[in-house]
MARGU-710734 format. One record per residue: residue in one letter; z, y, x of N, C-alpha, C, CB in turn. Coordinates in steps of 0.05 Angstrom, whole numbers, plus 5000, padded with zeros to 4 digits. Glycine has a CB too. Example, Ala and Ser with C-alpha at 12.3 -4.5 7.8 and 13.67 -1.06 7.14 Angstrom:
// MARGU-710734
A515648865264515649105246515649345264518149115226
S514249555257514349795273515750015258511449885282
***
This chain:
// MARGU-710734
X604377519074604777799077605577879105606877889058
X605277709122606777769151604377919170607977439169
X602377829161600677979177598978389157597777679183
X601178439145601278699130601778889154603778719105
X598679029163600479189189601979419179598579329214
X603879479197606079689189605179959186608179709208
X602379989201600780269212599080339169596980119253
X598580069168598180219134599780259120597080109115
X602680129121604180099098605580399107606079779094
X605080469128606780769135604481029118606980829180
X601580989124599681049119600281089083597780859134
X599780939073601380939046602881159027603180779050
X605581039047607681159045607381509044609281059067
X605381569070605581879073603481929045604382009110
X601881859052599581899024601281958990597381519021
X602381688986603981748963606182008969605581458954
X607481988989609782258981608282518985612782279003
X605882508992603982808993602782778967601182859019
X601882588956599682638927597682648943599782918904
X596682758967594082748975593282658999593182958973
X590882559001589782469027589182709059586782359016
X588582899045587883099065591083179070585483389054
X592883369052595783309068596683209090596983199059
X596482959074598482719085595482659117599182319050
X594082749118592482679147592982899159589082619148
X592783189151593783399174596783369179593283709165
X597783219165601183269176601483079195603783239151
X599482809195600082649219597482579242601382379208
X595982859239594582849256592582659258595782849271
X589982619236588882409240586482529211591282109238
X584982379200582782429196583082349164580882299216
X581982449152582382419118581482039116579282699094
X579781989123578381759124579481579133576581759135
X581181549146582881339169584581329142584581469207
X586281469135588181439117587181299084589281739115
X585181339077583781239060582480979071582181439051
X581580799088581180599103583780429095580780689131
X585080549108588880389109589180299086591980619114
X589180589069589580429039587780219025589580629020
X585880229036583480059031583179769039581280179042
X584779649051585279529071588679379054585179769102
X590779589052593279489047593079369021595479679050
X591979518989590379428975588679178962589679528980
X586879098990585578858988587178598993583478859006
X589178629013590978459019593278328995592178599041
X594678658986595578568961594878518940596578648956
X591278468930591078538912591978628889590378458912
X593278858898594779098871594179338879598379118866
X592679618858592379808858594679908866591379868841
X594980048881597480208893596780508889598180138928
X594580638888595480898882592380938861595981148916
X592981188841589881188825588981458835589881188786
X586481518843584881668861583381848840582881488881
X583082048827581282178821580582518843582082188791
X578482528833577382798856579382988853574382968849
X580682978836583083238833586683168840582883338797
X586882868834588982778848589782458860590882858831
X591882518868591982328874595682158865590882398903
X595282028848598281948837599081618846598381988800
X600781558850602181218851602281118822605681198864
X601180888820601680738803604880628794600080568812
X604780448782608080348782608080208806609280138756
X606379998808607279878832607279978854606179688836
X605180258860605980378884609080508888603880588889
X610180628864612080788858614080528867612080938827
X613680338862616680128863616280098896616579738840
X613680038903613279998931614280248962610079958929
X613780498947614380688961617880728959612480918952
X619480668935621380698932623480538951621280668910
X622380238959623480108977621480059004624379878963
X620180199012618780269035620680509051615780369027
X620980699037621780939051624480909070622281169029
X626280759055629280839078627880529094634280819057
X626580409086625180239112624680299135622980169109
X621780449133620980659146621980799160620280769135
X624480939145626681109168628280889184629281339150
X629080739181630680539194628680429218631780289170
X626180389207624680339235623680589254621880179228
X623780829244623380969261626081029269621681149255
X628181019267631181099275631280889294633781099251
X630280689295630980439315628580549341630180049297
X626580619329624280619359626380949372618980709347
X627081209359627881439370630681369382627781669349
X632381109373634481079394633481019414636480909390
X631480759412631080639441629480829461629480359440
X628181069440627581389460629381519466626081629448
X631881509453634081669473634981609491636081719466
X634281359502635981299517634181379559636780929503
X632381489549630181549569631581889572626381499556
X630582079597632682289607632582439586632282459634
X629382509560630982699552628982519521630783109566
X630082639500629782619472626482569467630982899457
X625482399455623582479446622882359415621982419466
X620082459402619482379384619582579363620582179382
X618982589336618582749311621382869306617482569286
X621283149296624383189285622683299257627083469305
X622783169235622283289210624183459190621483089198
X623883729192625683919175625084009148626184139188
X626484079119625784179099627484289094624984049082
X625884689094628684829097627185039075630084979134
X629185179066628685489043626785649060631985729034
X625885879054623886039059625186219073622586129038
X627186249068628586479079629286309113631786589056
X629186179112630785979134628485979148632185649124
X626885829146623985899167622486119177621985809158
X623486369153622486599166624386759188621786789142
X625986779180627986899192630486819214628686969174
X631086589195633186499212632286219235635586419190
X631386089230629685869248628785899273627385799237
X626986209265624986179291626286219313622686359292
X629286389330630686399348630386179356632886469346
X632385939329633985709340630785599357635685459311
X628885589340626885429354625985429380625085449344
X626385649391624285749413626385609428623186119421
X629585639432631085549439631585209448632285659425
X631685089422631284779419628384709443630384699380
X626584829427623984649445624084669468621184719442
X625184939489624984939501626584749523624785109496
X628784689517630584499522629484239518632784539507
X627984059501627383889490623983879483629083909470
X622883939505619283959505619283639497617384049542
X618883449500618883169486618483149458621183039490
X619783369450620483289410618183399403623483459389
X617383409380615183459365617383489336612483189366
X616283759332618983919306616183989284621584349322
X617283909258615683929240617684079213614183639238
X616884259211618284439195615984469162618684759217
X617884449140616184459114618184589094615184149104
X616684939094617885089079618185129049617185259087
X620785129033620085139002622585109001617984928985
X622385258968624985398948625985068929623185748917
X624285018931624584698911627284508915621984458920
X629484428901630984288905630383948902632684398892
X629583808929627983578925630583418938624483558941
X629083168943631282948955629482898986631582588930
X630983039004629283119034628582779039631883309067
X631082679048631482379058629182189038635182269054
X628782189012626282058997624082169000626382038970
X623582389010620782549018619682419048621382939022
X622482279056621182229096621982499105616882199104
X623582579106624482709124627682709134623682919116
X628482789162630582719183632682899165629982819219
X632583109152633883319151633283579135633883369173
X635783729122634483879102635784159113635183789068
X635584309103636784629107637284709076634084889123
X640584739068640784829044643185039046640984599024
X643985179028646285329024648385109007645485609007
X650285199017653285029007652684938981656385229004
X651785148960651684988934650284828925651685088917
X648084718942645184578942646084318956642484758961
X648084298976648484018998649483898976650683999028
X648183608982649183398970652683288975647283208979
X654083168966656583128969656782848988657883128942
X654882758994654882519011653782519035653682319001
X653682799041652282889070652982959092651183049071
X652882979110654583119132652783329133655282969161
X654283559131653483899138654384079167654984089113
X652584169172653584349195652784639191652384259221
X654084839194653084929198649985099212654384889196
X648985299203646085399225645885529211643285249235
X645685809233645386139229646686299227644386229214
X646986469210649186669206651586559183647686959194
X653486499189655286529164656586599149655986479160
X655386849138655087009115652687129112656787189113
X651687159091649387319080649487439062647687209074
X648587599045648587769021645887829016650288019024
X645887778991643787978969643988228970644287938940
X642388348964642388658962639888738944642088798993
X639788948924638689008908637389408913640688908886
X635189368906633789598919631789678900632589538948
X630389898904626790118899625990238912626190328881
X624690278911622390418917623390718906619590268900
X623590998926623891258915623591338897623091388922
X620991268888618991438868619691198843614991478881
X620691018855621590928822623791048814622290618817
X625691018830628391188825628191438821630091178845
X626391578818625291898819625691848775620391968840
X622791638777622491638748624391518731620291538741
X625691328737627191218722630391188719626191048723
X630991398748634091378752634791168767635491348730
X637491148776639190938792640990878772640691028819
X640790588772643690408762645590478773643890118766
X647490528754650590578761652390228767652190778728
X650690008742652489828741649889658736655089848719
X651089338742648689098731648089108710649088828731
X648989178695648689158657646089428655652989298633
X646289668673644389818669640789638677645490078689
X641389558695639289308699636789278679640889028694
X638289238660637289068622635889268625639489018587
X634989508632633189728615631989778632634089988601
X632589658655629289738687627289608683629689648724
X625989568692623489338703624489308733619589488703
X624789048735625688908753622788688763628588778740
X623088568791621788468808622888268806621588568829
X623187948794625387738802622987438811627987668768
X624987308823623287068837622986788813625386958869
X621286658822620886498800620286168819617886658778
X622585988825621785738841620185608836623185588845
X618485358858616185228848616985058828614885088867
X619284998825619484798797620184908765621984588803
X619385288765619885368744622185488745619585208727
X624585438754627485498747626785838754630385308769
X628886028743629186318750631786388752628086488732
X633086408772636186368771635586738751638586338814
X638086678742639886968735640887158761642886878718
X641487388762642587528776645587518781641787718767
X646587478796649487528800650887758815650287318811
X652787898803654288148827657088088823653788548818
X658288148846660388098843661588388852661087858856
X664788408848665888668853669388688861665188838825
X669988598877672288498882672788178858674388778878
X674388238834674787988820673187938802677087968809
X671288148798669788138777667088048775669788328771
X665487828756662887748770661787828743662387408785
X659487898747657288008731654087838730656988328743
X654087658705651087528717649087558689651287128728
X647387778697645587868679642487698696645888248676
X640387598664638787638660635987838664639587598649
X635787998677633888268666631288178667633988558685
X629288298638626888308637625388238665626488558628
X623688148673622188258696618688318682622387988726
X618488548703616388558706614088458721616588688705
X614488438743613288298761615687928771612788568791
X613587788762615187488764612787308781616087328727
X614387288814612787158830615086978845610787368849
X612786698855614886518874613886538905614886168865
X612886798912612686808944613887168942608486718961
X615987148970617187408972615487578973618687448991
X613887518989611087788996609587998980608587669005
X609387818949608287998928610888048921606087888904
X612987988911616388068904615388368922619787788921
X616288338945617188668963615288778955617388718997
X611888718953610388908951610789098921607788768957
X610688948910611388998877613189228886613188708856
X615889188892617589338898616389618907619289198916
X616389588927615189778940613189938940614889718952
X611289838926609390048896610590128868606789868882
X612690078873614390278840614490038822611990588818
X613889878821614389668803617789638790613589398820
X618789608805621689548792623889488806621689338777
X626389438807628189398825627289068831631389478813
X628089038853628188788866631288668878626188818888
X631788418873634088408895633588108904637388468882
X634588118929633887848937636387878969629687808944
X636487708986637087659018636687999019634687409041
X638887979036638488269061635988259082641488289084
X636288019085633787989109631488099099632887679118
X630288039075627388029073626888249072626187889055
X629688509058629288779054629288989069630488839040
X630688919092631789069117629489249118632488869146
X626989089132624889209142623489459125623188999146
X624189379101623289609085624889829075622389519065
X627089769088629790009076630490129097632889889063
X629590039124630390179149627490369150631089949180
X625990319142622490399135622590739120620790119105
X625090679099624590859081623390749052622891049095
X620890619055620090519019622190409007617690259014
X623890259018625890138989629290328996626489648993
X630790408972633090458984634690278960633790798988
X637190208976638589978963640690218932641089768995
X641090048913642990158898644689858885641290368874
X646390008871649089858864649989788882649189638850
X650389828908651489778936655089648932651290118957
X655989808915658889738908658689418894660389998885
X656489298880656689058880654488818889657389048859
X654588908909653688648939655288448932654588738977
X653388198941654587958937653787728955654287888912
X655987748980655187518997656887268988655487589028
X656087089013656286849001654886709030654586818968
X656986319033656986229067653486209066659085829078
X652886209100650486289109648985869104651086479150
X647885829116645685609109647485379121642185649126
X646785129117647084859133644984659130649484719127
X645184499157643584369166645284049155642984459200
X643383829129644683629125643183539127645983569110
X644583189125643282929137644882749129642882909166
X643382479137645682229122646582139143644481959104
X650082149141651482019161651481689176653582049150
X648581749183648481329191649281359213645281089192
X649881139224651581049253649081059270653480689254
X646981099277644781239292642981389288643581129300
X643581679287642381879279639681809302644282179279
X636281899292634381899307634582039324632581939299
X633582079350634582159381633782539374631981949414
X631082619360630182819358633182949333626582789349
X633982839324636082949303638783049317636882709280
X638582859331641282759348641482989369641082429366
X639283139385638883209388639483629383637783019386
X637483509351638283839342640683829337636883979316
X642583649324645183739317647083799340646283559300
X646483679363647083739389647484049397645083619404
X644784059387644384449403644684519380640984619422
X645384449360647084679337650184729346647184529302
X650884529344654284539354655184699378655284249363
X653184599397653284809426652385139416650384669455
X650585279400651285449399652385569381650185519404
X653285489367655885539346658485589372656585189321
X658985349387660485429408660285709421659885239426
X658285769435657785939446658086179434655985899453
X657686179406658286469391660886479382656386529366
X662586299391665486339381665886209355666186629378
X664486069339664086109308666485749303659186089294
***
């Protein structure tokens, strides 16, 4: 097994944690075919099926599943060993892989970014947006972006972005024309509402809070989508109340199409963090971002 090159067994690796060949080749820059070769190749050597191929997917076997399971913190350990011996050159280089919420890449990210790279032209930052509560570090990746109640308890967290945020709940005029304004959440139950729906199915409930008092209703929806874009639009054609982040609504409430109601029960809550696993050599590109997180956290007083 000593002559198993590492360039497939990585090859593999990315393949199985994408499910697909084309994926897993645009994310590392390389050609659907090369990646299918590799496997073709790692395969013959072991003679064991490692992943089953049909035109529609692509899944791990058991033995790929046991193989990828103790490949992965491999994998990171060898690339954590090649990005130290890159730190140690004037400035950082190599992959920074991020998996952050939606809200986080749209809004809050893109500052920090323009910022980071610019400081750090060497790195190569790979950002992969989604609502999904996965295991970042078993996906291959450096680093996750979650809210306090999402971090794992074995992580080191830092803060990144604003820390505080709020929900806010809103319509469209002409809905509120026809159907009235909620006085309270409980009025809710009898609107047609706009609510989000994550890629793994879950639909949180609504929550308001009001000084001591917390309120977490259910309401009907009418329009039930997992990308914000049809959510606001919905909204914003009379569909139904919506509530979600302040951010995503701003634009449309400073606009005029949406105006916010139940305002008396807003409900924020701490702003995002950036986690990771506390090993005694963080990769140089990590090492890096948590670097220029701290420095401007500094800088804003926070």
């Amino acid at each position: 097994m000593n002559d198993l090159p590492l360039a497939d067994l990585d090859a593999f690796a990315a393949v199985a944690r994408e499910r697909s060949f084309r994926t897993a080749a645009r994310k590392r820059g390389v050609s659907a075919s090369a990646l299918s070769e590799a496997l073709r190749r790692l395969e013959a050597k072991l003679g064991v099926r490692l992943l089953n191929r049909t035109t529609r997917s692509v899944t791990p076997t058991e033995a790929g599943k046991r193989l990828l399971e103790r490949l992965t913190p491999a994998l990171g350990e060898i690339a954590g060993a090649l990005d130290q011996v890159a730190s140690e050159r004037d400035s950082p280089a190599g992959t920074l892989r991020l998996n952050v919420p939606t809200i986080v890449a749209r809004v809050i990210l893109p500052p920090l970014v323009g910022r980071f790279m610019k400081a750090h032209p060497a790195i190569t930052l790979e950002v992969t947006a989604e609502d999904g509560f996965i295991d970042v570090l078993a996906a291959g990746f450096d680093a996750g972006v979650r809210y306090e109640e999402r971090v794992e308890k074995d992580m080191i967290a830092i803060p990144l972005g604003p820390r505080v945020q709020r929900y806010i709940t809103a319509a469209a005029p002409d809905y509120l024309a026809r159907r009235g304004e909620p006085q309270h959440p409980r009025d809710l139950l009898e609107h047609a509402t706009v609510r989000h729906r994550f890629q793994n199915g879950v639909m949180l409930p609504w929550e308001f809070g009001e000084r001591d008092a917390t309120i977490i209703i259910a309401p009907p929806s009418t329009v039930l989508a997992n990308t914000i874009e049809l959510e606001i639009s919905a909204a914003v054609d009379g569909l139904g109340v919506i509530r979600t982040f302040e951010e995503f609504l701003k634009p449309e409430i400073e606009a005029g199409r949406l105006i916010t109601v139940l305002d008396a029960w807003e409900t924020s809550f701490p702003g995002p963090f950036l986690y990771y696993a506390g090993r005694r050599h963080l990769p140089a590109p990590l090492r890096a971002f948590v670097d220029f997180l701290k420095s401007e956290q500094r800088q804003a007083g926070r």
